[in-house]
N, C-alpha and C positions, 0 to 999 in steps of 0.2 A: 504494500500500500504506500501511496507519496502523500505529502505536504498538501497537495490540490486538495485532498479527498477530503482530506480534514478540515480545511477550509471550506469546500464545498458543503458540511453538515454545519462547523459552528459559524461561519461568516468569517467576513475580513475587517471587520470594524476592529479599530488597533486603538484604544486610548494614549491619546501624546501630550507633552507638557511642549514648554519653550523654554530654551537653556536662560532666558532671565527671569523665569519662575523663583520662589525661593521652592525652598524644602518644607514649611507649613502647607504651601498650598499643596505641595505634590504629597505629604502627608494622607491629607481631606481628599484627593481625589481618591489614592488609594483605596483607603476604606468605603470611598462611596460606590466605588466599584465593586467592592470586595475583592481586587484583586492585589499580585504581588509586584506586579513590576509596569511600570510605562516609558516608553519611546522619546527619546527628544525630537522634535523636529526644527529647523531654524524656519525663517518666516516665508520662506522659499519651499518651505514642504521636504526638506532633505533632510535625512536621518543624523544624524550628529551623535547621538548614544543610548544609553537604557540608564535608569533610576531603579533601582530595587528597595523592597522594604529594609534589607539585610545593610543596601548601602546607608540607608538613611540611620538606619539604629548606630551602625560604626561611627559615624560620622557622630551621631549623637553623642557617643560615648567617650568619643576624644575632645568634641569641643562643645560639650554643654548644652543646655537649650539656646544659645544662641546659634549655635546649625541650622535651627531652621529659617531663622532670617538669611541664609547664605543662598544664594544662586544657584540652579542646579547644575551649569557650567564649572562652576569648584566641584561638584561631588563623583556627578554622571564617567559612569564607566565609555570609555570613546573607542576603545579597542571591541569590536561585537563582531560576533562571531552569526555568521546569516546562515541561510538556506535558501533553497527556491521552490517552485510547489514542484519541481521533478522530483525534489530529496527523498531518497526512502524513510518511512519513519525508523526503523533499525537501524541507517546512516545517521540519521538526526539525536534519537536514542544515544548512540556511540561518543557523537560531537559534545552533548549535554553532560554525557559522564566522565569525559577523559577532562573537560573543561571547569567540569563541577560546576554547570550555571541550569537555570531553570527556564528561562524563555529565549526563544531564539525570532528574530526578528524573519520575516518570509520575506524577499526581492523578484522580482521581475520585472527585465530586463534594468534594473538598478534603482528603479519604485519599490516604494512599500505596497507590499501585497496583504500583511497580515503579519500577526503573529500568535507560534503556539508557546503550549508548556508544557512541562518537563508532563505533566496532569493530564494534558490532551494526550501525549504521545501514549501515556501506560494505560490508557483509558481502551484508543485503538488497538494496543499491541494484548490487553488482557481479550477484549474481544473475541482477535482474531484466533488465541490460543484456544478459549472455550470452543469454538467453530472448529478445531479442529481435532480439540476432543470429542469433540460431538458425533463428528463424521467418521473416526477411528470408534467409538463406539457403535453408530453403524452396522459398519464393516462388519467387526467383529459377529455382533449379534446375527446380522446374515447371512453370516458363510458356516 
């Protein structure tokens, strides 16, 4: 299974901040998503970086509540690691674990296509393993 599929079931809608956000507001977006990480984009629509809850806590922890009045251009990770909707999700899986990160930003043809998480991928990849236990029990039972 790729990247597409996935996006094809939960959409491509990607929450993004702007690197002269602080970190309260990216904070509140969080939670009001319920989710763990959002996209920088600059005012041009281009990917600049990712904000995590994980970065925001570190960050918290080295310089106080005054973090969150800072930029999210001080905090935001710039180094991101993509995929495209061809990526297999067991490629994708592989990228997330050797990287140790949990969402990977989706590109096409150097656009933001989407993005998943570490969540969607185990979600597809449990899936596809019950389907295949399914069909090996099957088997079995018919022969």
């Amino acid at each position: 299974m790729t990247i597409a599929r996935i996006l094809s079931q939960k959409g491509s809608n990607v929450v993004t901040v702007r690197p002269e956000d602080d970190l309260g507001t990216v904070a509140a977006t969080l939670a009001a998503h319920r989710i763990g990480a959002v996209l920088v984009l600059d005012a041009a629509g281009t990917l600049r970086g990712i904000v995590s809850e994980r970065d925001i806590v570190r960050h918290l922890a080295q310089t106080g509540a005054a973090a969150l009045s800072q930029r999210v251009a001080e905090v935001m990770t710039r180094a991101l690691h993509t995929v495209t909707p061809k990526t297999r999700v067991t490629e994708a899986m592989g990228l997330m674990t050797d990287r140790r990160i949990r969402h990977l930003p989706v590109l096409l043809d150097g656009r933001l296509a989407g993005m998943v998480s570490i969540g969607d991928l185990v979600k597809v990849r449990m899936s596809e393993i019950e389907q295949e236990a399914e069909n090996l029990r099957a088997f079995v039972t018919a022969a």
